[in-house]
VEXKEKE-471612 format. One record per residue (C-alpha): x, y, z; residue in three letters; residue number from 1. Coordinates in pm, whole numbers, plus 50000, padded with zeros to 5 digits. Each point is the difference from the previous one (the first is absolute). Example, Ala and Ser with C-alpha at 12.3 -4.5 7.8 and 13.67 -1.06 7.14 Angstrom:
% VEXKEKE-471612
+-------+-------+-------+--------+-----+
:     u :     v :     w : residu : num :
+-------+-------+-------+--------+-----+
: 51230 : 49550 : 50780 :    ala :   1 :
: 50137 : 50344 : 49934 :    ser :   2 :
+-------+-------+-------+--------+-----+
% end
This chain:
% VEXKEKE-471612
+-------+-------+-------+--------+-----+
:     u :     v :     w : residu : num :
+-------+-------+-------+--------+-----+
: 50000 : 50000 : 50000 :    unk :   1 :
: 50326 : 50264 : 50112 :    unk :   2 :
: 50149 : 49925 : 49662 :    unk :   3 :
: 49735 : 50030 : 49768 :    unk :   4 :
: 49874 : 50342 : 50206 :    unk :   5 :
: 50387 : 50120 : 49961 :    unk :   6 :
: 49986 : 49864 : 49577 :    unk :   7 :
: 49665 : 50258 : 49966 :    unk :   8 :
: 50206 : 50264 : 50181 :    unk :   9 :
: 50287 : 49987 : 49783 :    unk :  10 :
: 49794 : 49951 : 49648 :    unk :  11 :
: 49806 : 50323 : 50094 :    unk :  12 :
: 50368 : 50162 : 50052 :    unk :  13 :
: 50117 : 49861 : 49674 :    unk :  14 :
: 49663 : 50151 : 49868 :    unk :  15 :
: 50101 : 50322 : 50109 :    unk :  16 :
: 50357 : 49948 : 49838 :    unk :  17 :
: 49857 : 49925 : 49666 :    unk :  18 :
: 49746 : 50258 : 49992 :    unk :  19 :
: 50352 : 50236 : 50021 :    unk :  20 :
: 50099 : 50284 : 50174 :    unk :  21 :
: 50245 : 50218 : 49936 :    unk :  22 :
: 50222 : 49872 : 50341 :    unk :  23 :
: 50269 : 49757 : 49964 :    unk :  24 :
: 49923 : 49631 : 50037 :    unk :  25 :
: 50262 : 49911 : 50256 :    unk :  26 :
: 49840 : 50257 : 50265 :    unk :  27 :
: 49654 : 49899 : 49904 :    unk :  28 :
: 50092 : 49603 : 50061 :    unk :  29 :
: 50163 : 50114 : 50340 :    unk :  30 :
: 49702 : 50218 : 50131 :    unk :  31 :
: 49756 : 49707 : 49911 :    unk :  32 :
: 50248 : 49700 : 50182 :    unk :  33 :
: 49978 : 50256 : 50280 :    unk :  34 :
: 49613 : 50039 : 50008 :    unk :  35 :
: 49966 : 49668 : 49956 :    unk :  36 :
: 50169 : 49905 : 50283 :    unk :  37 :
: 49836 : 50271 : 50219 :    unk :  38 :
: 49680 : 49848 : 49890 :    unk :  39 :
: 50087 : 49621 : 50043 :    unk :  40 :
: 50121 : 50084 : 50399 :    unk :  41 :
: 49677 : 50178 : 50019 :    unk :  42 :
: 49790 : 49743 : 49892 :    unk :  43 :
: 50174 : 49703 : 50249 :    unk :  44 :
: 49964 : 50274 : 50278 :    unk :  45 :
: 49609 : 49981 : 49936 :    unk :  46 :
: 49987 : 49607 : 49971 :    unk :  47 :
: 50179 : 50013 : 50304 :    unk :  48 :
: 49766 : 50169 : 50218 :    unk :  49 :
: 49744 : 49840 : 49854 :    unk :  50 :
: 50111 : 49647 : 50111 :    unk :  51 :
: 49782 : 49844 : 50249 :    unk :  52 :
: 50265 : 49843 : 50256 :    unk :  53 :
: 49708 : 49881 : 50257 :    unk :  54 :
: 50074 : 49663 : 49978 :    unk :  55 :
: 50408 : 50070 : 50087 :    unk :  56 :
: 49862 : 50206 : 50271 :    unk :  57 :
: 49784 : 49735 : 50155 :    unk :  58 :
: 50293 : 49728 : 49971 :    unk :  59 :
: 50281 : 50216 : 50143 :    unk :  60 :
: 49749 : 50070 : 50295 :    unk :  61 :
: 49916 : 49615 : 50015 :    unk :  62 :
: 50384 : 49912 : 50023 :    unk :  63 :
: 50095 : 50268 : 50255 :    unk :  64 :
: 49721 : 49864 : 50181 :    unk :  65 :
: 50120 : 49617 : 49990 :    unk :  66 :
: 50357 : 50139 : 50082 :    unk :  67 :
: 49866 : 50138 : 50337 :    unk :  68 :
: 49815 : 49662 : 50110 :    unk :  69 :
: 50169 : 49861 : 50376 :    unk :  70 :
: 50368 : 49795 : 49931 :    unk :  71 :
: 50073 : 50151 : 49723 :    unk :  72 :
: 50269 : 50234 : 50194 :    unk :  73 :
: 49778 : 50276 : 50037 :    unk :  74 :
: 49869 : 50071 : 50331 :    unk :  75 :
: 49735 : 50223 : 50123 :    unk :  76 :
: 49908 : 50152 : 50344 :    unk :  77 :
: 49691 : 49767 : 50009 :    unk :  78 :
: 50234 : 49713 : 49919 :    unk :  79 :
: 50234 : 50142 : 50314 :    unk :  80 :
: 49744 : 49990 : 50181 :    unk :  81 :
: 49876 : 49634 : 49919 :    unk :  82 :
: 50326 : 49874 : 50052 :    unk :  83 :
: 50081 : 50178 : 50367 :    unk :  84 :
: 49625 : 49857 : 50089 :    unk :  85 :
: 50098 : 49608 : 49908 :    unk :  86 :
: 50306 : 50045 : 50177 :    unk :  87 :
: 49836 : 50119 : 50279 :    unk :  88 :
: 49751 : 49676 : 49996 :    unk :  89 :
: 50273 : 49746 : 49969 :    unk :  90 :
: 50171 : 50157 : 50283 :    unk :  91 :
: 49679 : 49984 : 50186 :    unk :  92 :
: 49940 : 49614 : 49931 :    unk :  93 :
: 50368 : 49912 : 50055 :    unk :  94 :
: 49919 : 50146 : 50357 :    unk :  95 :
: 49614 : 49895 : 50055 :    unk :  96 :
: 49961 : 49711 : 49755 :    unk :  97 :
: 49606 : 49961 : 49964 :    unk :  98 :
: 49983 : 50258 : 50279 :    unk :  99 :
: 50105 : 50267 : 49710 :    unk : 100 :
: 49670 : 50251 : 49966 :    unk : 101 :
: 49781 : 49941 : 49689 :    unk : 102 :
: 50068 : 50293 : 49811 :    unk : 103 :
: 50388 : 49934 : 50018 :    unk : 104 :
: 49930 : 49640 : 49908 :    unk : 105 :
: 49816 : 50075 : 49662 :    unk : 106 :
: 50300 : 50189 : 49887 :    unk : 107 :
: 50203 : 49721 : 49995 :    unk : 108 :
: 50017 : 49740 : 49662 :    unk : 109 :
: 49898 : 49611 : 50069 :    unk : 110 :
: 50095 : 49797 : 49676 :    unk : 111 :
: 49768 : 49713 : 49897 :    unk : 112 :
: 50020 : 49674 : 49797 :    unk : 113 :
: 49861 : 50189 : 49684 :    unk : 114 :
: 50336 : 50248 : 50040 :    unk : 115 :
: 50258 : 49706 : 49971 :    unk : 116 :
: 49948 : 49844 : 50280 :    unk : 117 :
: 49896 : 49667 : 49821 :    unk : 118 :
: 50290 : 50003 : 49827 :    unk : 119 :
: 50221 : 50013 : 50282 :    unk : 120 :
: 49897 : 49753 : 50269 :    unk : 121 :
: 50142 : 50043 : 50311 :    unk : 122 :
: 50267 : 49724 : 50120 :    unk : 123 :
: 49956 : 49712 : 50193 :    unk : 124 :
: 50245 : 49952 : 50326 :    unk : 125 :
: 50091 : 49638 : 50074 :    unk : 126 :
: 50041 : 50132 : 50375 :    unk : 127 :
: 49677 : 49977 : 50174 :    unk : 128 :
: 49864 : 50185 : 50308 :    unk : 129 :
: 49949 : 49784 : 50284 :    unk : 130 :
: 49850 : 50071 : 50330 :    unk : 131 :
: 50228 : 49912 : 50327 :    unk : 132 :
: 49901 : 49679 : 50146 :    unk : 133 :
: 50087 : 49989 : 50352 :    unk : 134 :
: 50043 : 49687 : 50205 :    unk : 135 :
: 50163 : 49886 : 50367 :    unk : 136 :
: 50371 : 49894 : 49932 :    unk : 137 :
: 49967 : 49714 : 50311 :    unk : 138 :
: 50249 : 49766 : 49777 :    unk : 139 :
: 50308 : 50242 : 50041 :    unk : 140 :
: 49946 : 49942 : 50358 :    unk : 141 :
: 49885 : 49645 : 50010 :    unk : 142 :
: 50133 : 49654 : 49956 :    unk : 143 :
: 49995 : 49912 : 49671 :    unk : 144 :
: 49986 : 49595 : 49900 :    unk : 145 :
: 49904 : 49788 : 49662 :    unk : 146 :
: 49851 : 49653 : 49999 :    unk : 147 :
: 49917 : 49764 : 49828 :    unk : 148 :
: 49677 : 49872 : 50143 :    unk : 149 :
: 49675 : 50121 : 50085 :    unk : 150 :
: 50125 : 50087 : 50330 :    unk : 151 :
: 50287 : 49950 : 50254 :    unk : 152 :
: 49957 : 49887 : 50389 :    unk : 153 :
: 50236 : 50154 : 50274 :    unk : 154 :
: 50062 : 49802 : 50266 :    unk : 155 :
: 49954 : 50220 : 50355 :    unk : 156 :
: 50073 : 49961 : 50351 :    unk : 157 :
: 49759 : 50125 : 50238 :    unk : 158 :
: 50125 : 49935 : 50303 :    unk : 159 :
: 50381 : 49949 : 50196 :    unk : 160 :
: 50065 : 49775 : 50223 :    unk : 161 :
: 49978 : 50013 : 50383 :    unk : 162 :
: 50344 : 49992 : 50220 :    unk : 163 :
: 49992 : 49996 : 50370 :    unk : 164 :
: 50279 : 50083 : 50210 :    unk : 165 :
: 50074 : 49693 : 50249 :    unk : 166 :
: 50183 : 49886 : 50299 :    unk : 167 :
: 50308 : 49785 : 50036 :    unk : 168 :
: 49846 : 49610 : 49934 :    unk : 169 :
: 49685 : 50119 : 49858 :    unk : 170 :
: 49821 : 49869 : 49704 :    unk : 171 :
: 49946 : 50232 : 49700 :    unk : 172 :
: 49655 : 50065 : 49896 :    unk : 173 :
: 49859 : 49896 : 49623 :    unk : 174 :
: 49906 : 50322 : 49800 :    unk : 175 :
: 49798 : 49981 : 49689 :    unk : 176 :
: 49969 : 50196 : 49706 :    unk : 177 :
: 49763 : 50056 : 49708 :    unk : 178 :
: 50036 : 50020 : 49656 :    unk : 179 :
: 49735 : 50147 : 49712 :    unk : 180 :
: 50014 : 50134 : 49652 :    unk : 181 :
: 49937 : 50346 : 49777 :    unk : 182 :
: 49898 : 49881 : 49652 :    unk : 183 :
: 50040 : 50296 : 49741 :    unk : 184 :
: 49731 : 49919 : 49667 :    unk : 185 :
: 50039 : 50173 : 49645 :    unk : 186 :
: 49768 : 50192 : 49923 :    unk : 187 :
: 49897 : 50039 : 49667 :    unk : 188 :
: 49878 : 50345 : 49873 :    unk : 189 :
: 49906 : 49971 : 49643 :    unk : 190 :
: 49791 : 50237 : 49668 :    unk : 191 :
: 49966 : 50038 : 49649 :    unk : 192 :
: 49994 : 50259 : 49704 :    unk : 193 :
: 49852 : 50004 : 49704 :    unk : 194 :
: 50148 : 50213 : 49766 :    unk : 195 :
: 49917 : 50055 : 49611 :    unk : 196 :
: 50210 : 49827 : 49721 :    unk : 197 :
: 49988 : 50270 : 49804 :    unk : 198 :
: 50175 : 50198 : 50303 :    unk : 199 :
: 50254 : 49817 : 50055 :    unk : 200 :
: 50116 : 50016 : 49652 :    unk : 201 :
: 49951 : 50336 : 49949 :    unk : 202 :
: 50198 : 50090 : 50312 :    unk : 203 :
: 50305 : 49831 : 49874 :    unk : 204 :
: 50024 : 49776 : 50334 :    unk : 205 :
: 49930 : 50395 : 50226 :    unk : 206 :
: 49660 : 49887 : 50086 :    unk : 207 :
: 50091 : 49650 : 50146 :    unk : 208 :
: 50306 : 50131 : 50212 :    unk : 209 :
: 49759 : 50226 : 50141 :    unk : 210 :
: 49735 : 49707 : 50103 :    unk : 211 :
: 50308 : 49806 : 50158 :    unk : 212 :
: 50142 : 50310 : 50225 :    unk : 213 :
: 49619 : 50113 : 50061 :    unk : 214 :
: 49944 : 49646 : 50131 :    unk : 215 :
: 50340 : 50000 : 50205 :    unk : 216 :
: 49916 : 50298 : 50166 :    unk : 217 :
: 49640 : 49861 : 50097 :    unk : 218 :
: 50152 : 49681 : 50160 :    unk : 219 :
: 50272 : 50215 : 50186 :    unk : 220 :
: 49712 : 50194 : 50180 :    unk : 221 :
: 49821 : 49727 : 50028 :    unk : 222 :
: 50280 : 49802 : 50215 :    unk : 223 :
: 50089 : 50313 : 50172 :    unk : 224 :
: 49634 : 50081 : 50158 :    unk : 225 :
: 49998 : 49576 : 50070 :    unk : 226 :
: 50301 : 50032 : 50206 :    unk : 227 :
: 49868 : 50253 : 50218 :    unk : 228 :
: 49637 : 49952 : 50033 :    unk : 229 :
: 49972 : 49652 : 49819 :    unk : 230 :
: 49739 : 49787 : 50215 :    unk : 231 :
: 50190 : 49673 : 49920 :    unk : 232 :
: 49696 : 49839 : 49811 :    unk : 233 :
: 50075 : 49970 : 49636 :    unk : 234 :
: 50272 : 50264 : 50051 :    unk : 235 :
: 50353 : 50011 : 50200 :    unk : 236 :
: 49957 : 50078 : 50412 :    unk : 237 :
: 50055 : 50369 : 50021 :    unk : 238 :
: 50229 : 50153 : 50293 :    unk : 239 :
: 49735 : 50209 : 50152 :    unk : 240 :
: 49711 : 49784 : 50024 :    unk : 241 :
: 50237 : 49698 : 50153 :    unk : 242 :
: 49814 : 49948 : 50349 :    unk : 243 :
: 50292 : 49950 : 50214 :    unk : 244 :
: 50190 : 50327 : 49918 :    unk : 245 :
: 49979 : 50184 : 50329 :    unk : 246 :
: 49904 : 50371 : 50028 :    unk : 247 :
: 50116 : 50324 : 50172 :    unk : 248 :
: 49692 : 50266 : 50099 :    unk : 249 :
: 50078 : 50311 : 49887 :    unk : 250 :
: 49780 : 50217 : 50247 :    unk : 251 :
: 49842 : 50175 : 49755 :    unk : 252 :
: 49787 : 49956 : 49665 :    unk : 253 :
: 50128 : 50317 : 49805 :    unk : 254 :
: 50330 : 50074 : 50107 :    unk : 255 :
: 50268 : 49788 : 50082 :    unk : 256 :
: 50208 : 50012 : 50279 :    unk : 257 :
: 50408 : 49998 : 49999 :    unk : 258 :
: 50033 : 49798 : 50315 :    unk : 259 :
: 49778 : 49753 : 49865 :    unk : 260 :
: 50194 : 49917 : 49707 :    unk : 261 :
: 50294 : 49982 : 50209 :    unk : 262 :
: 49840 : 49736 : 50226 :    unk : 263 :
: 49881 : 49803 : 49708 :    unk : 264 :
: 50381 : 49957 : 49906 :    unk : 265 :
: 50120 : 49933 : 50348 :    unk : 266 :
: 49727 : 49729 : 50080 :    unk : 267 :
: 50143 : 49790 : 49741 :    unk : 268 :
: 50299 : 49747 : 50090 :    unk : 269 :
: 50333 : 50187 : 49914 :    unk : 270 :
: 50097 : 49732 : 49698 :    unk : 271 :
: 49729 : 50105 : 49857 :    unk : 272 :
: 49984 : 50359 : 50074 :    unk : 273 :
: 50331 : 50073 : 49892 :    unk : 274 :
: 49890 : 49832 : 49639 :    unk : 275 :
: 49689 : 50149 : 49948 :    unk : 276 :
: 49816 : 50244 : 49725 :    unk : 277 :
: 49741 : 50225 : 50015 :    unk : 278 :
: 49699 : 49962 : 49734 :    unk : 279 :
: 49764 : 50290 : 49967 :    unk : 280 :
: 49824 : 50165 : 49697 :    unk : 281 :
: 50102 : 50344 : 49863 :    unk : 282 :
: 49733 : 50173 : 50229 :    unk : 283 :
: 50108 : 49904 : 50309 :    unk : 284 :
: 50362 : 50012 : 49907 :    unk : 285 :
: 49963 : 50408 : 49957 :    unk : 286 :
: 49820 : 50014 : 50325 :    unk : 287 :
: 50298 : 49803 : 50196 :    unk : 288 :
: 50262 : 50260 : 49848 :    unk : 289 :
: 49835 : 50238 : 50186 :    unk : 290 :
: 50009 : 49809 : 50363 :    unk : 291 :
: 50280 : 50096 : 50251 :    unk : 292 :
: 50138 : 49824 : 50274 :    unk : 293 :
: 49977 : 50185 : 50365 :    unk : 294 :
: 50331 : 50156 : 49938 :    unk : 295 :
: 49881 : 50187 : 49656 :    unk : 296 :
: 50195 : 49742 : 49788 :    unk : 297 :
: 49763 : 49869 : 49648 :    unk : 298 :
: 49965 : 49613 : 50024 :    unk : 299 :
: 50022 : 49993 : 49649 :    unk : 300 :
: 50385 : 50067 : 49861 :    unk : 301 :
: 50084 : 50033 : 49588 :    unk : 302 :
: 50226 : 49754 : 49826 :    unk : 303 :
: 50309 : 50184 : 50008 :    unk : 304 :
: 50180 : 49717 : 49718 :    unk : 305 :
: 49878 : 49887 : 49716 :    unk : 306 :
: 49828 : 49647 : 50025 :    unk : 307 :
: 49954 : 50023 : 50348 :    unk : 308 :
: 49598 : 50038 : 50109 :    unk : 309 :
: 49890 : 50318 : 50238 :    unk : 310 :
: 49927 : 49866 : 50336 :    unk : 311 :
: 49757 : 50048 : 50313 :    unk : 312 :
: 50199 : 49971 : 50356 :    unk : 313 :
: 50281 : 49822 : 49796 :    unk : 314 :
: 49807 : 49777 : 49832 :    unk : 315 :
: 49978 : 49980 : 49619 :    unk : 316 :
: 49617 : 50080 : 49833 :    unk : 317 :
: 49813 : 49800 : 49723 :    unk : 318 :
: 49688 : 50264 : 49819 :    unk : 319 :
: 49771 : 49736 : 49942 :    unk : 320 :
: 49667 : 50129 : 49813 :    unk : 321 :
: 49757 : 49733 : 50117 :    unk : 322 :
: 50050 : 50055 : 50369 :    unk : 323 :
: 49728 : 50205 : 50184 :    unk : 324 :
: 49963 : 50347 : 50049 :    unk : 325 :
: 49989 : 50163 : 50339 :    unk : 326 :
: 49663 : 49926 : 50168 :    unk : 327 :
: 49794 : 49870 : 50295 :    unk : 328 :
: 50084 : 49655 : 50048 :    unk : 329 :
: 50249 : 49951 : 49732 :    unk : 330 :
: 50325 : 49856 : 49949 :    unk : 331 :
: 50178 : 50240 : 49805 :    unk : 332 :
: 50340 : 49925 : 50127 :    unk : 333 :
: 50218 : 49660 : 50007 :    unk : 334 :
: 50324 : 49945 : 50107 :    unk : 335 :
: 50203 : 49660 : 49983 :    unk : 336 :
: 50264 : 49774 : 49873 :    unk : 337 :
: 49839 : 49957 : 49634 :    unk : 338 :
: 50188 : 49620 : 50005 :    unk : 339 :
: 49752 : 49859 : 50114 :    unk : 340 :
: 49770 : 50075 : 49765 :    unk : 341 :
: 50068 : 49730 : 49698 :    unk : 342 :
: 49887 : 50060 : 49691 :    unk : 343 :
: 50003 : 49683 : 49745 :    unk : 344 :
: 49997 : 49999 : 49594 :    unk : 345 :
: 49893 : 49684 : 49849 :    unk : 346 :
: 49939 : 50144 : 49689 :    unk : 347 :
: 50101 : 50366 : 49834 :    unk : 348 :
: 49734 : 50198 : 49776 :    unk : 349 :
: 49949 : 49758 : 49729 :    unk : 350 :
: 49868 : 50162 : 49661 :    unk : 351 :
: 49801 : 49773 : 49806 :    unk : 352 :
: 49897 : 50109 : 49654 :    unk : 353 :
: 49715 : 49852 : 49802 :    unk : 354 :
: 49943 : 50083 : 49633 :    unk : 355 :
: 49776 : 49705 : 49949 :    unk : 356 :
: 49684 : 50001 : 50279 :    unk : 357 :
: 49833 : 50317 : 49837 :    unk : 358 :
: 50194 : 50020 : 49672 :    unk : 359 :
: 49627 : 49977 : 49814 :    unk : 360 :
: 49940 : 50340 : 50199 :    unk : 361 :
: 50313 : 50139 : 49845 :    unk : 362 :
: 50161 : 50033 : 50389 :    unk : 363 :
: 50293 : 49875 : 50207 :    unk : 364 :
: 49986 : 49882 : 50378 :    unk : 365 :
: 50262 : 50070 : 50231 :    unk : 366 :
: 50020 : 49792 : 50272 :    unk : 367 :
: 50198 : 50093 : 50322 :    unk : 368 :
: 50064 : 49784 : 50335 :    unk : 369 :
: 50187 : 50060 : 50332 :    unk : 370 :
: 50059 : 49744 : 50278 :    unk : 371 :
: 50132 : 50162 : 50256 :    unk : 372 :
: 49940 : 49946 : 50405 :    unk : 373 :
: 50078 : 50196 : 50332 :    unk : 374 :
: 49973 : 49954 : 50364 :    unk : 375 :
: 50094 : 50119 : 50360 :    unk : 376 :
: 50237 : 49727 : 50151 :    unk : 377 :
: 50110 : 50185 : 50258 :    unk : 378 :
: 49730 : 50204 : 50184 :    unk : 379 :
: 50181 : 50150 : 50300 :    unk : 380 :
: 50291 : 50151 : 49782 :    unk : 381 :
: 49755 : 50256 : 49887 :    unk : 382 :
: 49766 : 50242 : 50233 :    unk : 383 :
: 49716 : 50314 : 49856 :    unk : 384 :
: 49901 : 50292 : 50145 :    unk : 385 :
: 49618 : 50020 : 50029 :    unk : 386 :
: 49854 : 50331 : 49979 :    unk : 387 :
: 49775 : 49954 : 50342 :    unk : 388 :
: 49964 : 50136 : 50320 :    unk : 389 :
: 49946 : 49654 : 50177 :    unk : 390 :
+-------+-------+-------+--------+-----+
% end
């Protein structure tokens, strides 16, 4: 369109040139170049104006606006602000966990599965969380003996014989004595699991360790409260419901009394005084750290070497969970030569495992079985302290 509008120009200049005029051609070919120029720059002037840049206008304004969106380095004071807020909430929650007010709360971001998290699963630990199983540790203390029967027989003595003292030429007198037994049975203690086949496979052997120490733990409670409280029916003889174990009265049923546990030592024959323990649960332990003697001095004393127990007027202690707590007419105390107390193993845990009996059901059983016995043999090496005022 410019170059046929600038061909009309210069025809109607070469019009001019052939109609003549008296100038000279060079000048008149100059002066037209020169208007036609003028008139070209004029005319792309006018176009120019006349352009409608709308459109350029509305995408410059829509890329300045994209430019200014959040993370893309520009930063606003309502984006300061924002930020200094959220800061302020996970400051808050760090402190206050769920305590943290609402309003600081919503500020913060909580990703969900749809976000990624489905993609990144969260990893498995192969160490497992465990609660504390406590039990009475009466075998560190006790005679320990395996057999190989269902039980073993002691013989006993109950009796010495009877001297006299006698003259010059006179007869000696016939003493007799008497003889009995203490017969120690296992016990068996015995359970099962059943567990999924599908779990045990999955857990790449994890799952079954876990059965066997969750089942050793159950049977090392369960021999620990049977040593101390066990009735001797189906179960070993506990030490504290043996009938013969003599008693000391405390003089009280809340508080005990310093000189009483004193006596209880001293009424015992000095062999076995002099190799005795003292069993008592955590509760009553922290109460006899607090008991002094008439001259101010704690009964209790700290282990002041490593491996060697804290002791009460000398004597080493044994925390025992399964022994009473402080109360009226309660035993919460024991003290003795532990010896005498024999504890007999016919037969360790035994794990039993049995893919076959529900293998239909697509399960395993675990079978697990203690023999194990316990008894008092010797009832005056021990004596309790009965929370009573008669």
């Amino acid at each position: 369109m410019r170059h046929l509008k600038t061909r009309e120009l210069l025809g109607s200049t070469a019009l001019t040139l052939k109609d003549g005029g008296e100038d000279d051609p060079t000048d008149i070919v100059t002066k037209a170049v020169a208007d036609l120029t003028k008139t070209v720059n004029d005319r792309l002037d006018e176009i120019e104006k006349k352009a409608d840049t709308t459109k350029l206008d509305e995408r410059i304004d829509k890329l300045e606006a994209k430019a200014n969106r959040p993370g893309t380095g520009n930063t606003s004071a309502d984006e300061d602000e924002q930020k200094a807020l959220e800061r302020k909430a996970f400051a808050t929650y760090l402190r206050r966990g769920g305590g943290a007010p609402e309003e600081e709360l919503k500020s913060l971001t909580v990703s969900n599965d749809e976000q990624g998290g489905y993609l990144a699963p969260a990893e498995m630990s192969s160490e497992f969380i465990r609660d504390l199983v406590e039990y009475s540790p009466i075998r560190s203390v006790a005679s320990v003996r395996n057999i190989t029967s269902a039980s073993i027989k002691y013989p006993r003595r109950t009796g010495i014989t009877n001297a006299q003292w006698e003259g010059e030429g006179e007869e000696a007198e016939e003493s007799t004595t008497t003889f009995g037994q203490a017969e120690v049975t296992a016990r068996k203690l015995m359970t099962y699991v059943d567990i999924s086949n599908e779990l045990l496979a999955d857990s790449g052997g994890t799952a079954e360790q876990e059965v066997r120490l969750a089942l050793a733990e159950d049977f090392g409670k369960k021999e620990g409260e049977a040593f101390v409280n066990g009735d001797g029916v189906k179960q070993p003889e506990g030490l504290m419901t043996h009938a013969d174990i003599a008693h000391t009265v405390n003089g009280s049923t809340s508080n005990i009394d310093p000189d009483q546990l004193i006596k209880l030592m001293y009424a015992m024959p000095a062999t076995y005084r002099n190799s005795g323990t003292w069993m008592m649960n955590g509760t009553t332990l922290g109460v006899i750290r607090t008991l002094k003697d008439a001259d101010g001095r704690h009964l209790w004393q700290p282990s002041f070497q490593a491996g060697q127990p804290e002791t009460i007027l000398g004597r080493p202690v044994v925390e025992a969970v399964d022994m009473p707590d402080i109360a009226s007419g309660a035993f919460p105390i024991l003290y003795g030569d532990f010896s005498a107390y024999r504890i007999v193993d016919r037969l360790s845990m035994s794990i039993l495992v049995n893919p076959y009996i529900l293998a239909t059901k697509g399960l395993t059983r675990i079978h697990a079985t203690r023999r194990v016995g316990g008894r008092v043999l010797q009832a005056a090496r021990f004596r309790k302290l009965k929370m009573s005022t008669s």
